[in-house]
N, C-alpha and C positions, 0 to 999 in steps of 0.2 A: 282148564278154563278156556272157553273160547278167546277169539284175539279180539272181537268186538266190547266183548266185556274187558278185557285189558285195555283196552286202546282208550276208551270212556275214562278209568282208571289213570292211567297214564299220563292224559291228559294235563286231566285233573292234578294229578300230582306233579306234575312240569310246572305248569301254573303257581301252586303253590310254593315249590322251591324258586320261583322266579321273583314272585312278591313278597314272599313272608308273612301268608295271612291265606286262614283259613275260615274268612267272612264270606258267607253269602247275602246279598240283600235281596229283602224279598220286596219288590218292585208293583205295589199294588196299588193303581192310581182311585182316588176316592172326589167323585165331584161333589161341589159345596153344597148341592143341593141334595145329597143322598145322606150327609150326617152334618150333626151342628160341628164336631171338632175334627181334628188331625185329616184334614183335609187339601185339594189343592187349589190355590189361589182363587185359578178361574175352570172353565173346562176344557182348555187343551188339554184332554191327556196322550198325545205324543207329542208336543213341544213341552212338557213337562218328565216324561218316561227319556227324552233322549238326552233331556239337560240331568238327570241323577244320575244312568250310565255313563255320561263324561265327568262328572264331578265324584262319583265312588270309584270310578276304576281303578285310579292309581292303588287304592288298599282293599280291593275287592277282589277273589277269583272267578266268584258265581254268581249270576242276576237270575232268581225265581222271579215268575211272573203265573198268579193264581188265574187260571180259566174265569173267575166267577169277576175279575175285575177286568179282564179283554174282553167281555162279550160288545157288540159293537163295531171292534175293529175288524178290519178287512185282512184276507191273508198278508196280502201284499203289507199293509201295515205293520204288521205283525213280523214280516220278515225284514223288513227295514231295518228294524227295532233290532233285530238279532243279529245282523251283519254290524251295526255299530258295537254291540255289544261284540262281537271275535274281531273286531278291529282293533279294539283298547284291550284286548288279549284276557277276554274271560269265556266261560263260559258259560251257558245256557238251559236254565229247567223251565221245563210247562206243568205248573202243578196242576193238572190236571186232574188227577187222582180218580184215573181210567178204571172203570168196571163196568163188564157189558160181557155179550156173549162173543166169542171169537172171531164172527165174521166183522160186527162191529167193531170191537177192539182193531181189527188191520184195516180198519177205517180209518180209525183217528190214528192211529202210527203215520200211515201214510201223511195225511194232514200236520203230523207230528213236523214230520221230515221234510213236507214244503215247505213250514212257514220259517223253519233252520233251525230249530232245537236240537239241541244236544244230548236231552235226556226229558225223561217225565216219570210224572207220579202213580203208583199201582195202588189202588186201591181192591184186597185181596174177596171183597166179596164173594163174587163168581169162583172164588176158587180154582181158577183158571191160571194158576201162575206158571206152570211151565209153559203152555200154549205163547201166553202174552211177552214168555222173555226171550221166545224164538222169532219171534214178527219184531218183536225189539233191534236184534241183534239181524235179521237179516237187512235193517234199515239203519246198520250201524247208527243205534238211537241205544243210550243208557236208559234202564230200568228200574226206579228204586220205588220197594214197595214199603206199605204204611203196614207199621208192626201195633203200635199201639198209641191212638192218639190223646190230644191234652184233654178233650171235651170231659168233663165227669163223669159221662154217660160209658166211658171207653173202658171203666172197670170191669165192666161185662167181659171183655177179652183176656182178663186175670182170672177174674173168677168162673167165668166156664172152661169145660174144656173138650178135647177131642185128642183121641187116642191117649187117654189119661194123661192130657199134660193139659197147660192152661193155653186158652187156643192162638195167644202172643207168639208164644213159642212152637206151637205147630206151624204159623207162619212162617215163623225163621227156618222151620226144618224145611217146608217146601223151597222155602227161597234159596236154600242150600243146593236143594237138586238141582232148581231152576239154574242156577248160576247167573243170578241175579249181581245188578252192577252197586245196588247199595241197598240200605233200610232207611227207614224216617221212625223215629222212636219222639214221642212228644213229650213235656215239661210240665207236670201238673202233679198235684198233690197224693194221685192214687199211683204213680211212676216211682218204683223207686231205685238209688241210683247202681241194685244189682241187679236191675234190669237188663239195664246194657250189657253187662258178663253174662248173663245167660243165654241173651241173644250170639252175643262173640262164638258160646263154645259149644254155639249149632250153625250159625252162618259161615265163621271162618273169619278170616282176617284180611281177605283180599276184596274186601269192600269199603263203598262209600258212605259213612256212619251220620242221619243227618240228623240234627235236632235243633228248635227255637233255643233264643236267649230272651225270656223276658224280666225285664226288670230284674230284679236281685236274685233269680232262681237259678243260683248257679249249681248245683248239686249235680244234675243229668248234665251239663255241660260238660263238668268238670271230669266226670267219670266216662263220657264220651271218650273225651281227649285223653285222657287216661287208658284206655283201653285200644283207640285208635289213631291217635296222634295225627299225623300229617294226611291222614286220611279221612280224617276230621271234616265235616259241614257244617258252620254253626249258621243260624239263619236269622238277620234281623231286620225288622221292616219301617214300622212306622217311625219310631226313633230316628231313624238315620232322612228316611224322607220327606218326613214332615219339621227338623227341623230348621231352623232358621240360617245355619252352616252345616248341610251335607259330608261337605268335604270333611269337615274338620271332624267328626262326631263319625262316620266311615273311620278315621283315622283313630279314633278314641279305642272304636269297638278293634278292631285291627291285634294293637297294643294290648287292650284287656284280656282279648281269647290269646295273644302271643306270652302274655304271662301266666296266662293259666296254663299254656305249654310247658313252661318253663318247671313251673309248680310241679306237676306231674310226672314231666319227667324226672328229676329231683325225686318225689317217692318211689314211682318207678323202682330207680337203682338203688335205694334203700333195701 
């Protein structure tokens, strides 16, 4: 393993034995004028993105921020945003969910690494994955690619395949060579929760395992954490930001994924 991919690892995992919580919030500001609900107040959104990073931190490791909801902001912004965010001692993804050809790809790395992120999102299109985890890792920037998402359209990557496997799991096997810093595996009805094991027993174990919580679909959660435990990402968004006690509902989700810890380890040792 390289030591940039450890060190992202690492981090991450100091982090979490520091707080006790393996919450990431995902941090995507929505103006009132783009949807009628779970939106914010007014349109500051960075006097609104810097008042959720001080009020989740204390039960937070990780603050995601989706590209599709910074458009707008200025780097400089954006790096603001991030230095408070490793102030309050978390860290940092740009879900970005990068796919392009390689010179572009060490485009946005580099931009990755101005604006102060800590890691971003691989989107395996281009098939480019060992190229993009070496432009990664020379900008000491974590990599974590998308193996199979929630959208229903995503069952295509079950059911087709490449090198006679289904082509979820071909991802994993490239990600394996890549020495990739984690996967993103999504929550959704065609996912199921031996998904997660069979990504494990081609990726390895010395990665960062990230998936949604929505609503009561705890199943991929539960088998996440099961499988990776303290190296666990669980990712929640609007819940925790839109609502009316942050703080408190950061602290709810905290507890709920700390006892699903709990739970699993518990079968685990069974």
């Amino acid at each position: 393993m390289v030591s940039s991919q450890n060190s992202f690892l690492q981090k991450y995992q100091k982090i979490v034995s520091h707080k006790n919580s393996i919450l990431c919030v995902g941090l995507d500001p929505v103006l009132p004028s783009q949807r009628s609900k779970y939106t914010m107040k007014d349109d500051d959104r960075l006097d609104f993105m810097r008042t959720m990073i001080k009020d989740v931190a204390p039960h937070t490791s990780v603050i995601k921020m989706n590209r599709q909801f910074l458009i707008g902001l200025t780097a400089d912004e954006i790096k603001s945003l991030n230095i408070l965010i490793h102030q309050n001692e978390m860290l940092s993804i740009i879900d970005h969910k990068l796919s392009d050809i390689d010179s572009s790809n060490e485009s946005a790395i580099f931009w990755f690494k101005e604006e102060g992120f800590d890691a971003f999102t691989f989107s395996p299109f281009g098939a480019n994955i060992e190229k993009a985890s070496l432009l990664a890792h020379q900008k000491d920037l974590g990599i974590i690619v998308l193996t199979l998402l929630s959208n229903p359209e995503a069952i295509f990557y079950k059911i087709a395949q490449l090198e006679e496997k289904p082509i979820y799991l071909y991802i994993a096997d490239r990600c394996k060579r890549a020495q990739v810093d984690g996967f993103w595996i999504g929550n959704a009805e065609h996912i199921d929760s031996k998904d997660v094991g069979r990504i494990r027993e081609r990726i390895g174990d010395n990665v960062v395992a990230m998936t949604p919580l929505y609503g009561k679909q705890h199943l991929i959660v539960k088998s996440t954490i099961f499988h990776y435990d303290g190296k666990s990402l669980i990712t929640v968004g609007g819940p925790i930001i839109y609502s009316d006690d942050s703080v408190q509902k950061a602290e709810e989700y905290k507890l709920l994924l700390n006892g699903f810890r709990e739970e699993m380890s518990q079968r685990r040792s069974k």
